[in-house]
Each structure stands twice: as structure tokens, then as C-alpha cells.
C-alpha positions in Angstrom: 144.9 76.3 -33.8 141.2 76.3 -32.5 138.6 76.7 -34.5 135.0 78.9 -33.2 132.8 78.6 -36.1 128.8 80.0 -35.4 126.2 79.3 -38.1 122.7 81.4 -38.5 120.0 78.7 -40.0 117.0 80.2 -40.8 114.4 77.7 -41.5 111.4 78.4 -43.7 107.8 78.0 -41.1 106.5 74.7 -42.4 109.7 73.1 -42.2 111.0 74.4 -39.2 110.2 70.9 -37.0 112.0 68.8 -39.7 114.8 71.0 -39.6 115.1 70.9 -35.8 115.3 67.2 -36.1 117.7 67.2 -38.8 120.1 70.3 -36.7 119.5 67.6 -33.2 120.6 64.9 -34.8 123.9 66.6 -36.1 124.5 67.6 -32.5 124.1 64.0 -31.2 126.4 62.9 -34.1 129.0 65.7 -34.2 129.7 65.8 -30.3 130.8 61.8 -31.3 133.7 63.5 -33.1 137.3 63.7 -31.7 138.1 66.7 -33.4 134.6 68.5 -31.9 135.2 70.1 -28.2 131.8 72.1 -28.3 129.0 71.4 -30.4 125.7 73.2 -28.9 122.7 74.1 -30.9 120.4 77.1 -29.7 116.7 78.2 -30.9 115.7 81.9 -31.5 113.4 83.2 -28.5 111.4 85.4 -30.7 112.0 84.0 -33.9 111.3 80.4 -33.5 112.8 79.2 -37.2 116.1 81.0 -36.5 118.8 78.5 -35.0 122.6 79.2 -33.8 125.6 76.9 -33.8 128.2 77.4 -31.7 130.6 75.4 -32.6 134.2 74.8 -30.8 137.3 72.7 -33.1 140.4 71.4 -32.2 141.8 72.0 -35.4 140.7 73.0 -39.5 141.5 69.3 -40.4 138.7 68.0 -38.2 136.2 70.5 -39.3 137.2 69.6 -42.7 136.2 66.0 -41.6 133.2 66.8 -40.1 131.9 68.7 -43.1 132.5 65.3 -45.0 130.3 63.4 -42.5 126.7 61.9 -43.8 124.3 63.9 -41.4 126.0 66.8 -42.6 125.2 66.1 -46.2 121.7 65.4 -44.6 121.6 68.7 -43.7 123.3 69.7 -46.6 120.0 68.2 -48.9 117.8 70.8 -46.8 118.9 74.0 -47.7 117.8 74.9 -51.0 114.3 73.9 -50.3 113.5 74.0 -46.8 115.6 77.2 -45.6 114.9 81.1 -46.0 118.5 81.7 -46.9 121.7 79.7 -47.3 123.6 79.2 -43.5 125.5 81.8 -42.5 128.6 80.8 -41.2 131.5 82.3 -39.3 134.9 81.2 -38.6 136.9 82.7 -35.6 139.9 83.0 -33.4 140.1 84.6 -30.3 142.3 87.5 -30.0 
């Protein structure tokens, strides 16, 4: 079964650049995966430190493998320090 997973990233002002780096690089990565169909990565118009995955899986087994991978530890390492607010992440069907 597919997976649609969308993450909310809100980075904190002073880090937002570094965090944009960090997100482009997992998009460069990710999309590198066989289990990834959709990877894309979008920026907040009027929020500018707000970024949106939308995220597209072939299965839970190769998101599981993903979430394993070393730029997402990278990203991982940010979070505490560097973001508002811990990701918030959705996982979905389509019905």
C-alpha cells in the first residue's frame, strides 16, 4: 500500500538558511531511493521558516528505510536546537 506522508518544519529565523540546505539535500538524496515516487520540498510564501514535505512511498518498509538513512539523521541532529517545534508529520491513504 502507498504511503502520502506531509511534514510541517518550522525552522527557528537564524537557522532557517542551514535548515534549507539540510531539507535540499534530503530531497537530492531521498528522490535516489527506490522505495521514494515523490519527494518535493515546498517553502512558506508568507512565512519564510515554514517548509512542507510532500512526500509519496511505495510501501511502509521503504519509508522505514529511508528514516534509517544518514541525511536523515542529519536532519534528525537539527531539531531540538534549530527548529520552533518538533516536525509535524502526517501519514495518509487516499480514500
Amino acid at each position: 500500500m502507498k504511503i502520502y506522508l506531509t511534514a510541517i518544519i518550522q525552522s527557528k529565523e537564524e537557522y532557517r538558511t542551514e535548515v534549507m540546505e539540510v531539507l535540499q539535500n534530503m530531497v537530492k538524496e531521498t528522490r535516489k531511493e527506490e522505495a521514494n515516487e515523490s519527494y518535493i520540498l515546498h517553502q512558506g510564501i508568507e512565512d519564510k521558516n515554514q517548509f512542507v514535505f510532500y512526500e509519496i512511498w511505495k510501501n511502509k518498509e521503504g519509508l522505514a528505510l529511508h528514516n534509517q538513512q544518514s541525511y536523515i539523521e542529519t536532519f534528525g541532529a537539527l531539531v531540538d536546537e534549530k527548529l520552533q517545534e518538533k516536525p509535524q508529520i502526517f501519514l495518509t491513504t487516499i480514500i
